[in-house]
C-alpha positions as CSV (number, residue, x, y, z in Angstrom):
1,X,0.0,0.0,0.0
2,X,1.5,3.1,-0.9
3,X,1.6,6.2,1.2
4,X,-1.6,8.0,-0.1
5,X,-4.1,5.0,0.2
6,X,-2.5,4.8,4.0
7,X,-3.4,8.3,4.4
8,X,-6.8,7.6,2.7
9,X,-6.9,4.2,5.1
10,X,-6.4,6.5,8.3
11,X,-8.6,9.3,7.2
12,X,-11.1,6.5,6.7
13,X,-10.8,5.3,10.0
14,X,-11.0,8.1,12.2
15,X,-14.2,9.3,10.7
16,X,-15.8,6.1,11.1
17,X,-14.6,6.5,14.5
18,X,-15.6,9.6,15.3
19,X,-19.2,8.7,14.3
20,X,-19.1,5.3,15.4
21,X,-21.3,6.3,18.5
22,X,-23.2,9.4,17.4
23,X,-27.3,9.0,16.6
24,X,-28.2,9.7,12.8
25,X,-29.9,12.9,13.0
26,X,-26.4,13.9,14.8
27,X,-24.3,12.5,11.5
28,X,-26.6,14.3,9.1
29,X,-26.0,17.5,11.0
30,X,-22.8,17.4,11.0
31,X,-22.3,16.5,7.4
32,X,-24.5,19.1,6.0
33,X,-22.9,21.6,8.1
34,X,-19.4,20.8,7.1
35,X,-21.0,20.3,3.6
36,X,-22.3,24.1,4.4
37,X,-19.5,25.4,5.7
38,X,-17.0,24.4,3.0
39,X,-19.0,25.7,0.2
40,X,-18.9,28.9,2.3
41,X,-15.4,28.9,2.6
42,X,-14.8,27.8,-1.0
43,X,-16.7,31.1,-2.1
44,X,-15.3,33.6,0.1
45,X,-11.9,32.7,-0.7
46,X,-12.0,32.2,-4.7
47,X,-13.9,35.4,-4.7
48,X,-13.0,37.8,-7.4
49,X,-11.8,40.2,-4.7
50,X,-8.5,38.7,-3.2
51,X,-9.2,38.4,0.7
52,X,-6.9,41.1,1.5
53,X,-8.7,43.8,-0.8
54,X,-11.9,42.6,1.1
55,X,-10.9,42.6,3.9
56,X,-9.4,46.3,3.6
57,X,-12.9,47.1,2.6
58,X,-14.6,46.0,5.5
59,X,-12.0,47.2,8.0
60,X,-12.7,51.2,6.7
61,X,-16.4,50.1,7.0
62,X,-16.2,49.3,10.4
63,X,-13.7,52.3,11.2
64,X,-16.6,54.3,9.9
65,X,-19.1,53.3,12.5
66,X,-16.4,55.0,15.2
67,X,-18.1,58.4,16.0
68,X,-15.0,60.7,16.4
69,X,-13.8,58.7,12.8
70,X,-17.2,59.2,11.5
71,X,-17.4,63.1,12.6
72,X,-14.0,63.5,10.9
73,X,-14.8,62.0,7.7
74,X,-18.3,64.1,7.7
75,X,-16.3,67.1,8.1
76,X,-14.2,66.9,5.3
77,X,-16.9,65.0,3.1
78,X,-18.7,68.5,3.8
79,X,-15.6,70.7,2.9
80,X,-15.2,68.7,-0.5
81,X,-19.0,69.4,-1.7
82,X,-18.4,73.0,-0.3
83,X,-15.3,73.3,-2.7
84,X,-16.6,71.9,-5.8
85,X,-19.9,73.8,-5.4
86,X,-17.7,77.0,-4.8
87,X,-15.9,76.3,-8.1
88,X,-19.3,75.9,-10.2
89,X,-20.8,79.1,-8.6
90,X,-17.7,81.2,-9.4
91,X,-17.4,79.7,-13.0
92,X,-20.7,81.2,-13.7
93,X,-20.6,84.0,-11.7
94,X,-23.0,87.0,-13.4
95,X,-24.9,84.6,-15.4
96,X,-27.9,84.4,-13.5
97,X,-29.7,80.3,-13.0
98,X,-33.2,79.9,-15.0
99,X,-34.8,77.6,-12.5
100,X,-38.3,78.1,-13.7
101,X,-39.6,77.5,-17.2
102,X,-40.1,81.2,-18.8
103,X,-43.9,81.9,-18.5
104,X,-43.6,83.4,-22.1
105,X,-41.2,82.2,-24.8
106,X,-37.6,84.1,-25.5
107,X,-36.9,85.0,-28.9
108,X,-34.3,84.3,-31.8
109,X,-32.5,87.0,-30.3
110,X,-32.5,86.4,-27.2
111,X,-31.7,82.7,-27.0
112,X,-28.8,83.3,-29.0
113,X,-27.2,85.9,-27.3
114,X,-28.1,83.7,-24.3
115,X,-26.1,80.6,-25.5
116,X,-23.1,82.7,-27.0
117,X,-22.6,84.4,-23.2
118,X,-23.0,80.4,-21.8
119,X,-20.4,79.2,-24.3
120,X,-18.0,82.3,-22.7
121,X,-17.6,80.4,-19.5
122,X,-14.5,79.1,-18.3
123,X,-11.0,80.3,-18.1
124,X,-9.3,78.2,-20.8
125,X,-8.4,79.2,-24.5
126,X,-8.9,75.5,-25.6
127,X,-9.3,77.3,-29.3
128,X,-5.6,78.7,-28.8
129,X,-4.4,74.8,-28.1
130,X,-3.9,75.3,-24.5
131,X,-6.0,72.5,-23.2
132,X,-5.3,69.0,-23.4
133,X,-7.4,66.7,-25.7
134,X,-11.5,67.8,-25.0
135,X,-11.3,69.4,-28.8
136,X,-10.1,67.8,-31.7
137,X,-10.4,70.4,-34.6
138,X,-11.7,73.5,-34.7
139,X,-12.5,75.4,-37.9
140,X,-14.9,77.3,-38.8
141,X,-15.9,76.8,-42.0
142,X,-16.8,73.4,-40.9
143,X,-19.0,74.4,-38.3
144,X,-20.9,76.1,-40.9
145,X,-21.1,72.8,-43.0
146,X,-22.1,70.7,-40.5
147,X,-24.7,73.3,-38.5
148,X,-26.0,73.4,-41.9
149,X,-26.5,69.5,-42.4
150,X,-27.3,68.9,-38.7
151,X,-30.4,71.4,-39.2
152,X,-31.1,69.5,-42.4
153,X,-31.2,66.0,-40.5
154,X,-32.1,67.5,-37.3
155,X,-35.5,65.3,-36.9
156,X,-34.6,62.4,-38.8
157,X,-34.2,58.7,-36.7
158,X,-32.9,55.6,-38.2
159,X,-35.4,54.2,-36.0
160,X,-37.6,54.4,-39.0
161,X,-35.8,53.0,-41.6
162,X,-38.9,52.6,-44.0
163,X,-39.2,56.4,-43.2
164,X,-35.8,58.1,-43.4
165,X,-33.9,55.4,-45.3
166,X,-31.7,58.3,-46.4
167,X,-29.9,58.3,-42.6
168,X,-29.9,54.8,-42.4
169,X,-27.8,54.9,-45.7
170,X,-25.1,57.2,-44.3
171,X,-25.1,55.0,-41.4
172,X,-24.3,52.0,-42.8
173,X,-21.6,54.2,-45.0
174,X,-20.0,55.4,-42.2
175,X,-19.8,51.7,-40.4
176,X,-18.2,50.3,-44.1
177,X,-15.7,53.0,-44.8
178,X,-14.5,52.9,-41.0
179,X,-14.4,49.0,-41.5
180,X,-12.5,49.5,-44.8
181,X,-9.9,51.9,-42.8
182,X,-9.2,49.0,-40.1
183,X,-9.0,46.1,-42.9
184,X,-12.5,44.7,-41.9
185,X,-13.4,41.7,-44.4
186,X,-16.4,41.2,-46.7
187,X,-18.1,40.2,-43.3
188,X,-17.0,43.0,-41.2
189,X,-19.8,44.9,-39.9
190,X,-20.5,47.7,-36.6
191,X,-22.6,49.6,-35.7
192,X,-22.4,54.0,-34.9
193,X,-23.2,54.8,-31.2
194,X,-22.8,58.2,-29.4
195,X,-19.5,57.6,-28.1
196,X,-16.3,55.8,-26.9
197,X,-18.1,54.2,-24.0
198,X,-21.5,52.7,-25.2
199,X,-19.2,51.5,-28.6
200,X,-17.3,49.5,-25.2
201,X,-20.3,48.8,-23.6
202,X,-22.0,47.1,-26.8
203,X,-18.8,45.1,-27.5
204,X,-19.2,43.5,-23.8
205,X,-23.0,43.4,-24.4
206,X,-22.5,41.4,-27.4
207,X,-19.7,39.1,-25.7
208,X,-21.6,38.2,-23.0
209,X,-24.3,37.1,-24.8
210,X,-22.0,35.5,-27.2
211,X,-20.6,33.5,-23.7
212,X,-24.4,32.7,-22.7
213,X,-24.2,31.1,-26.0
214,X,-21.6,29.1,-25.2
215,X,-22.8,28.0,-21.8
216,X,-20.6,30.6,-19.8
217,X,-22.7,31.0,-16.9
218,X,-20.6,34.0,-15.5
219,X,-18.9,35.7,-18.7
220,X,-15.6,37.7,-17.8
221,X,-13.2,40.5,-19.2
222,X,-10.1,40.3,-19.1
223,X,-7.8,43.5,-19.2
224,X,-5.4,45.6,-19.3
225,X,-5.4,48.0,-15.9
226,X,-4.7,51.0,-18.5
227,X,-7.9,50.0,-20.0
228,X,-10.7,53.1,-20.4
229,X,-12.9,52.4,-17.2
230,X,-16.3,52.0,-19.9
231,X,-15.3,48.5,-19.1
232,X,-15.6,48.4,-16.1
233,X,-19.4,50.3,-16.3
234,X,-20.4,47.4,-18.9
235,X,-19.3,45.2,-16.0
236,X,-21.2,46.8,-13.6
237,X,-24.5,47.1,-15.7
238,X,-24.4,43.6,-17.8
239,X,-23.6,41.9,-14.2
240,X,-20.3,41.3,-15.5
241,X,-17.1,39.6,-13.7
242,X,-14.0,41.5,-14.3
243,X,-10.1,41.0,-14.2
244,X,-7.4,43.7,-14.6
245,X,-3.7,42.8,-16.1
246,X,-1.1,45.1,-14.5
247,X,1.2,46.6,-17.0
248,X,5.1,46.3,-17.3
249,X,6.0,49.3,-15.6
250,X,8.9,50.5,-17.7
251,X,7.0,49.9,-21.1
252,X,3.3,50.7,-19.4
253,X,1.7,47.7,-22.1
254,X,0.0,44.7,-20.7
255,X,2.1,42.1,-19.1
256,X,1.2,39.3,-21.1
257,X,1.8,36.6,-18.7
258,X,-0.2,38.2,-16.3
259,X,-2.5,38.0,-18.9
260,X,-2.1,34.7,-19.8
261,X,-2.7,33.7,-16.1
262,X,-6.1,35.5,-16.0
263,X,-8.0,33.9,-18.7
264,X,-10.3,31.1,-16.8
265,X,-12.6,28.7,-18.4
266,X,-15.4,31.9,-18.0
267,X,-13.1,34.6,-19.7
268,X,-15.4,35.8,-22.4
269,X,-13.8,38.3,-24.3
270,X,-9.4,40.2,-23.9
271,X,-9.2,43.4,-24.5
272,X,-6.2,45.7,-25.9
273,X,-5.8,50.0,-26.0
274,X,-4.3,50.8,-29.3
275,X,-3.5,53.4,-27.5
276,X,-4.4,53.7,-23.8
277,X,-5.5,56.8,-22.4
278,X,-3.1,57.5,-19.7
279,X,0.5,57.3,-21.3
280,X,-0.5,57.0,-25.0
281,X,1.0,53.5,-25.0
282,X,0.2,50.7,-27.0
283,X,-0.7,47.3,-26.4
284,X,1.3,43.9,-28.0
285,X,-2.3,42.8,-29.6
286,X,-0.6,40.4,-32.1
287,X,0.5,38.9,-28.7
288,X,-3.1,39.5,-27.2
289,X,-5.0,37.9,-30.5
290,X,-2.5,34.7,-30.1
291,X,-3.9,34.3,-26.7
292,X,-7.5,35.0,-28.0
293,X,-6.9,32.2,-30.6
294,X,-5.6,29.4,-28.2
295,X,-8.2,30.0,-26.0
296,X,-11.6,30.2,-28.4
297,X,-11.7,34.0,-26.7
298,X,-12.7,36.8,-28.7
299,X,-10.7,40.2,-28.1
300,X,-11.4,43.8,-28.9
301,X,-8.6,46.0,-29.9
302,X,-10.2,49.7,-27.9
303,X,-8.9,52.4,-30.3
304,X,-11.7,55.2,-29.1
305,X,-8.7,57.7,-28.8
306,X,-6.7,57.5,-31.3
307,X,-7.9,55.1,-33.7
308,X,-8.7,57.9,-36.3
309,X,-4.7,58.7,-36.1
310,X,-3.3,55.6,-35.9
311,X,-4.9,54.0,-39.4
312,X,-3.6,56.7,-41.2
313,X,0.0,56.9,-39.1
314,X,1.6,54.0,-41.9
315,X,0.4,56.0,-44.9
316,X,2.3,59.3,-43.0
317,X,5.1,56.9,-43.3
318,X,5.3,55.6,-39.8
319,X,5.8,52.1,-38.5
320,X,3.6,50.4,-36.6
321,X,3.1,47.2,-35.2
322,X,-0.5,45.6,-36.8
323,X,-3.7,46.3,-34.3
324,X,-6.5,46.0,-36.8
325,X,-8.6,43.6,-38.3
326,X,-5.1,42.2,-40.2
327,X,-4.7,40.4,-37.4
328,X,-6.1,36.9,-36.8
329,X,-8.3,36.9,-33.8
330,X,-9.0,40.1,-33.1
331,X,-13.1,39.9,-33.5
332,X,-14.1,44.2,-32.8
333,X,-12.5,47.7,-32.0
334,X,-14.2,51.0,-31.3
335,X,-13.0,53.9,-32.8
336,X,-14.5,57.5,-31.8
337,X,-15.2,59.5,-34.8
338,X,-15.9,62.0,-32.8
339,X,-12.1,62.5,-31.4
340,X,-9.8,62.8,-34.2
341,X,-12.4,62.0,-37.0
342,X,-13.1,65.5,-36.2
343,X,-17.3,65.2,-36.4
344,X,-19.3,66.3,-33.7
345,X,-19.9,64.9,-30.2
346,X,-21.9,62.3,-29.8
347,X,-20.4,59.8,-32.6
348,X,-18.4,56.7,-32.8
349,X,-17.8,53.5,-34.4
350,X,-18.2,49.4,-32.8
351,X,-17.0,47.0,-35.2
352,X,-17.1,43.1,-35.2
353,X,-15.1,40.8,-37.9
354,X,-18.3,38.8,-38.1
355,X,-22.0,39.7,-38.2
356,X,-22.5,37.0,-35.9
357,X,-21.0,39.2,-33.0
358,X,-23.3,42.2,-34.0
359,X,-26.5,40.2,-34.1
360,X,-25.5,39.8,-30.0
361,X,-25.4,43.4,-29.8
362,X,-28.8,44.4,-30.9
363,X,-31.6,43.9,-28.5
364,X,-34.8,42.4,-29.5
365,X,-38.3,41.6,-28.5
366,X,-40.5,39.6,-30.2
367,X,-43.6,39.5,-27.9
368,X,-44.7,43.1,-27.6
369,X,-47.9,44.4,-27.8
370,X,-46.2,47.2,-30.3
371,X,-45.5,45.4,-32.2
372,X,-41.7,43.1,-33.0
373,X,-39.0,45.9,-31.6
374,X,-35.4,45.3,-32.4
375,X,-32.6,48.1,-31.8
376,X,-28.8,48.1,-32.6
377,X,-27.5,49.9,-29.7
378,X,-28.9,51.2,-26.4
379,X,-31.1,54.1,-27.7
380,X,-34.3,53.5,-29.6
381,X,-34.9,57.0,-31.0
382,X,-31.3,58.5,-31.9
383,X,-30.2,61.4,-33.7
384,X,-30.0,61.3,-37.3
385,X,-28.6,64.6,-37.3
386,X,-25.6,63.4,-35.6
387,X,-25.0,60.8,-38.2
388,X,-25.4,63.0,-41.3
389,X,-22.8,65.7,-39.4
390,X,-20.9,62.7,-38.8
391,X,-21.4,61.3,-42.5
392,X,-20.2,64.7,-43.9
393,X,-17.4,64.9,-41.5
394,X,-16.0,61.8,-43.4
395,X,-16.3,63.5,-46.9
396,X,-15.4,66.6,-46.1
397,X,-11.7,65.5,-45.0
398,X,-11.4,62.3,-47.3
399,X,-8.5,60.2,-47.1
400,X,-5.9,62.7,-48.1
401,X,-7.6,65.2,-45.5
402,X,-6.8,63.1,-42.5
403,X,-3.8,61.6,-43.6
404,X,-1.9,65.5,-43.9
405,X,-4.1,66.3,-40.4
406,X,-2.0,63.0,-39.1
407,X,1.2,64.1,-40.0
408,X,1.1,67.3,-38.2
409,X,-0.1,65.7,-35.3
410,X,2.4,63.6,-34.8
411,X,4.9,65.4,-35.8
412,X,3.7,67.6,-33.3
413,X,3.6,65.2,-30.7
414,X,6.8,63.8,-31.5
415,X,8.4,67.2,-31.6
416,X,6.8,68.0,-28.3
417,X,8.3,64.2,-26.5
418,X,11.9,65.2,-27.3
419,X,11.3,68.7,-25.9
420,X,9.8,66.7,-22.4
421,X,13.1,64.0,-22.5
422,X,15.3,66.8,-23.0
423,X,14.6,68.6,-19.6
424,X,16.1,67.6,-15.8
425,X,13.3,66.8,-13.2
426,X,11.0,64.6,-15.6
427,X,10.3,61.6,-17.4
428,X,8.3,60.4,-20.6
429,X,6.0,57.4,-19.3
430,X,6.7,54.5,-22.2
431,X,6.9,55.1,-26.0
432,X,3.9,57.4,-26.8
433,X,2.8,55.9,-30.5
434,X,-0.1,58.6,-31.4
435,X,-0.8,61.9,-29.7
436,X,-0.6,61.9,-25.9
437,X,3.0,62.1,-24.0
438,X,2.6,61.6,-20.6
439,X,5.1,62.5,-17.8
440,X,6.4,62.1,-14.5
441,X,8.9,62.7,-12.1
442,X,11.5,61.3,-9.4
443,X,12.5,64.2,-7.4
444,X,9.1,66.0,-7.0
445,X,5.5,66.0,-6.9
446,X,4.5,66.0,-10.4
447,X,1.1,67.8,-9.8
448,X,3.4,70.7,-8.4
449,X,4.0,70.8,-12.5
450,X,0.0,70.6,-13.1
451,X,-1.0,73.3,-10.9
452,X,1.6,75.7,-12.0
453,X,0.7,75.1,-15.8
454,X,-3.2,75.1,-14.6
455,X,-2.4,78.6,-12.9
456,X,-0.9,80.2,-16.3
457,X,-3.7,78.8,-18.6
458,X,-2.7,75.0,-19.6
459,X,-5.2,72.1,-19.0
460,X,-3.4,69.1,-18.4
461,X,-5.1,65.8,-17.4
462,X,-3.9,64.1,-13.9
463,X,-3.0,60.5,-13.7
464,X,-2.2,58.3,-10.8
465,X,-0.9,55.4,-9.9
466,X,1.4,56.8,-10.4
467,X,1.1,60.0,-10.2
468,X,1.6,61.4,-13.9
469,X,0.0,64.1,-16.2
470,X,-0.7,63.6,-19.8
471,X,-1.2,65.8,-23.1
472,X,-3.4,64.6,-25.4
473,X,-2.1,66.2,-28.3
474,X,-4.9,67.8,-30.6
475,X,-4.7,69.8,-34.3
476,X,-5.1,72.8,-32.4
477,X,-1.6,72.2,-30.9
478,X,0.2,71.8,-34.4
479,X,-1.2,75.8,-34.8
480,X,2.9,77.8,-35.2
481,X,4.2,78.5,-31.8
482,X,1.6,76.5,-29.7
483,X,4.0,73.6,-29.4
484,X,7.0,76.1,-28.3
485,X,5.1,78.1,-26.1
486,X,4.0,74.4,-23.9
487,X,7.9,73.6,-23.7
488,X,8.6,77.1,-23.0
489,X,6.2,76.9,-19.9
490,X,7.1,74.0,-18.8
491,X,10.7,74.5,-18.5
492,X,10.3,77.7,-16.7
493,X,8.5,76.0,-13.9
494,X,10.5,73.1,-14.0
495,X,13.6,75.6,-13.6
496,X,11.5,77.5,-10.7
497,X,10.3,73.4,-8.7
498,X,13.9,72.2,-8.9
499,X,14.7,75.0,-6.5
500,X,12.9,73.0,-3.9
501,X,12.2,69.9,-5.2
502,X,10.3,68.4,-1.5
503,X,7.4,70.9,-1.7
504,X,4.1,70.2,-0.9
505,X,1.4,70.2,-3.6
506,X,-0.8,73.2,-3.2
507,X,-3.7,74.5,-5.0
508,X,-6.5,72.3,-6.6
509,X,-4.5,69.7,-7.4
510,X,-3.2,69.5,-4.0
511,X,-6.9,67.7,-3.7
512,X,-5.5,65.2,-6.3
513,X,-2.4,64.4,-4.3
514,X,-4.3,63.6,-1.4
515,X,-7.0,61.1,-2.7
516,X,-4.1,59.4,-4.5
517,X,-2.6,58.7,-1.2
518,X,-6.4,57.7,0.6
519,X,-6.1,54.2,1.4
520,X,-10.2,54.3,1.7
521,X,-10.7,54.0,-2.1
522,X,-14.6,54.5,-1.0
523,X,-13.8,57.9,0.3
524,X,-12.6,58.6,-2.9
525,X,-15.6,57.5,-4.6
526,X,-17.4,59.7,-2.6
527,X,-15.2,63.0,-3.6
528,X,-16.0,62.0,-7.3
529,X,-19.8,61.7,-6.7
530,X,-19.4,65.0,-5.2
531,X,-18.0,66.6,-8.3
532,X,-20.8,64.8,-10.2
533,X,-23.3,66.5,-8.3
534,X,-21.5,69.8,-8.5
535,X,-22.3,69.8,-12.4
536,X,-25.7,70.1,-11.7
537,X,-25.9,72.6,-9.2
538,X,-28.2,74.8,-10.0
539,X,-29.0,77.2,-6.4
540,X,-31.8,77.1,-4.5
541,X,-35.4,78.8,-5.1
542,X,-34.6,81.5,-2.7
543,X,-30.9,82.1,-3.5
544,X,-32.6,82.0,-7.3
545,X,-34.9,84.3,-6.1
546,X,-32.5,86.4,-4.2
547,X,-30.2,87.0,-7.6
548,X,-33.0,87.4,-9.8
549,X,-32.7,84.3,-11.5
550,X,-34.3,84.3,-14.8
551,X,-37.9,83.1,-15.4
């Protein structure tokens, strides 16, 4: 006998022995509790949520419940609301809140002078290039075009095909010429949506499904942690499990073995940024696709950003590695038009290799009282104006349009990188490959950089983990002297922080700092529903009353 079927033998043994004299009712209580118990266990351990990160969690809970913790946390919850409300009232300070519809309607006049003094808020020349990303292209000329075909189209809804068959067809020309620019196939297909995040959000819609398909009880995502966080809301509102890759810190791409380790028999769709947001990176998806292939997975290449720069980079004369439909097994990417397609807001692309991934996008029901009702993406009614402006967007630039905007965009931003590597006190995050160049620093707090180009006019975004700021690199910035005038800045206060390197952050961004460093992540989560609700502040009746709000 060898050693295991002794161990069996003894195991054996001392169970029968331990129940050798206990009544039955006492033996099926036991067993089902055990039974019970280890099911219990089994769960809370091979949770999503590593133990630790739970446990965390509930630690801060219970902290909370301590009154002098509680009254301190209360305090500064308070203080936070109090700031961000400030900010919004002083944005809009002599613009008086209507907070009652008008008893009488305004006219022409009126409503456009109303709207032109609205658009005049804020501090930022984001038309000059001083702001980072927000704005794509600005010309005005266009803006006539498009007003004009958005008023044209302005009550149109593909809902209707048999009604407006005219948006549909510029629809389903805007999904095959983006298809065509990413090397879709004969079967390659998509859909428009209103943006970067429900493009996401119907990918993992339609993968989900796609798993139910397969008998995937519990679909997952796998993911980069670079990965836009529209993932992460599919997750939450399809119910979704989800699994983030760290990234190689020194290249900021996906680590692939990480990856590798996180695919489970439930993973239901990988996902690569071609580029990520934060550092402008992008992922190995050859590498990414391989996996998606061994595994049976499908994976979705997320080019949102800078998708509409990046298909036209090779014919600018630039090498890059393949991300589209060229290669095998990637199955749908997202690419906003509305970023560096230059159309409106409230337009972008979701595209599959194969119509069966589409058909588990749409929604349908079959059993209504109305009728059969079938829609492509999460609206029913949607705005055919938007795709016409979008639609004319396309034309108006043609290929030869984007490919010369491309060139001085990254030429820009390449022109920009060197100026950044070039300077003491900072550091380029990975090998930008489109438009944003995100940096940080060793030897001082890198928002001390933020703040002090916030103060003189820039608009930089904030990143963390670590703590990093990013420009995303826009036409407006290839304008002569916009480019300079950045590097210019930023060397002076470079020159100025050296000085005293171990400063404290101060300013807004000293707010930044701090929730980087909040263990609590749920505090956090608090400040940002906070600055949610500042958005909408509008005052109260009586303060309304008091400034002679509009009516």
């Amino acid at each position: 006998m060898d050693s295991t079927s002794a161990a069996l033998q003894s195991l054996k043994l001392a169970i029968n022995g331990y129940f050798r004299n206990k009544e039955p009712w006492q033996i099926v209580t036991i067993t089902a509790s055990s039974v019970l118990a280890s099911v219990w266990l089994w769960e809370f351990i091979f949770q999503e949520e590593s133990v630790l990160s739970r446990g965390k969690r509930k630690f801060f809970k219970l902290a909370r419940l301590i009154p002098a913790v509680a009254a301190r946390i209360d305090k500064e919850m308070e203080n936070i609301n109090n700031t961000f409300e400030h900010e919004v009232i002083t944005r809009t300070q002599g613009t008086p809140y209507i907070t009652s519809l008008p008893e009488n309607g305004k006219n022409d006049k009126e409503i456009v002078e109303m709207v032109e003094k609205y658009l005049s808020l804020g501090d930022y020349k984001w038309s000059e290039g001083y702001v980072s990303g927000a704005v794509y292209y600005y010309n005005k000329n266009l803006i006539k075009l498009l007003t004009e075909v958005y008023g044209l189209a302005s009550y149109t809804n593909p809902l209707h095909p048999d009604i407006f068959p005219g948006v549909c067809k510029m629809e389903a020309e805007v999904v095959r010429m983006t298809a065509n620019l990413f090397n879709g196939g004969p079967l390659s297909c998509g859909t428009m949506t209103t943006g970067g995040t429900e493009s996401i959000v119907m990918a993992c819609k339609a993968y989900r499904n796609y798993a139910f398909e397969r008998g995937i009880k519990h679909p997952e995502i796998v993911l980069p942690r670079t990965a836009h966080p529209a993932f992460d809301k599919a997750a939450e509102y399809f119910r979704m499990r989800i699994t983030h890759v760290p990234v190689d810190p020194v290249t900021t791409k996906v680590d692939l073995k990480a990856m590798k380790r996180a695919i489970s028999r439930n993973t239901c769709m990988l996902v690569g940024s071609a580029p990520n947001y934060p550092y402008g990176t992008m992922d190995d998806i050859e590498a990414i696709a391989a996996l998606g292939r061994k595994y049976n997975i499908p994976v979705h290449v997320d080019a949102c950003l800078g998708g509409f720069v990046i298909v036209f980079m090779r014919k600018c004369g630039y090498s890059i590695p393949p991300f589209d439909f060229s290669v095998p097994g990637v199955t749908s990417i997202s690419a906003d038009t509305h970023k560096y397609g230059n159309a409106p807001k409230g337009s972008s692309i979701v595209l599959y290799s194969d119509p069966k991934y589409r058909h588990h996008q749409f929604c349908v029901t079959t059993d209504w009282p109305g009728g059969v009702y079938g829609s492509p993406t999460v609206n029913g009614s949607r705005a055919g104006g938007i795709i016409a402006a979008c639609w004319a967007t396309l034309l108006h630039f043609g290929l030869e349009g984007y490919v010369n905007a491309t060139k001085k965009i990254v030429e820009t931003t390449k022109y920009i990188e060197k100026g950044l590597r070039e300077m003491n006190g900072i550091f380029v995050f990975g090998t930008p490959v489109t438009s944003v160049i995100a940096i940080g620093s060793n030897d001082f707090h890198i928002y001390r950089l933020a703040d002090a180009l916030s103060e003189n006019g820039w608009n930089l975004n904030p990143l963390q983990f670590p703590s990093g700021i990013h420009l995303c690199v826009t036409y407006m910035h290839t304008a002569e002297g916009v480019a300079d005038r950045f590097l210019s800045d930023v060397k002076k206060f470079l020159d100025v922080i050296m000085k005293n390197p171990k400063k404290d952050v101060e300013g807004k961004f000293a707010m930044y700092g701090m929730s980087h460093s909040i263990p609590d992540r749920s505090i956090v989560g608090d400040f940002t529903r906070f600055f949610l609700d500042s958005i909408y502040y509008t005052p109260s009746q009586e303060k309304a009353n008091g400034s002679k709000a509009l009516v």
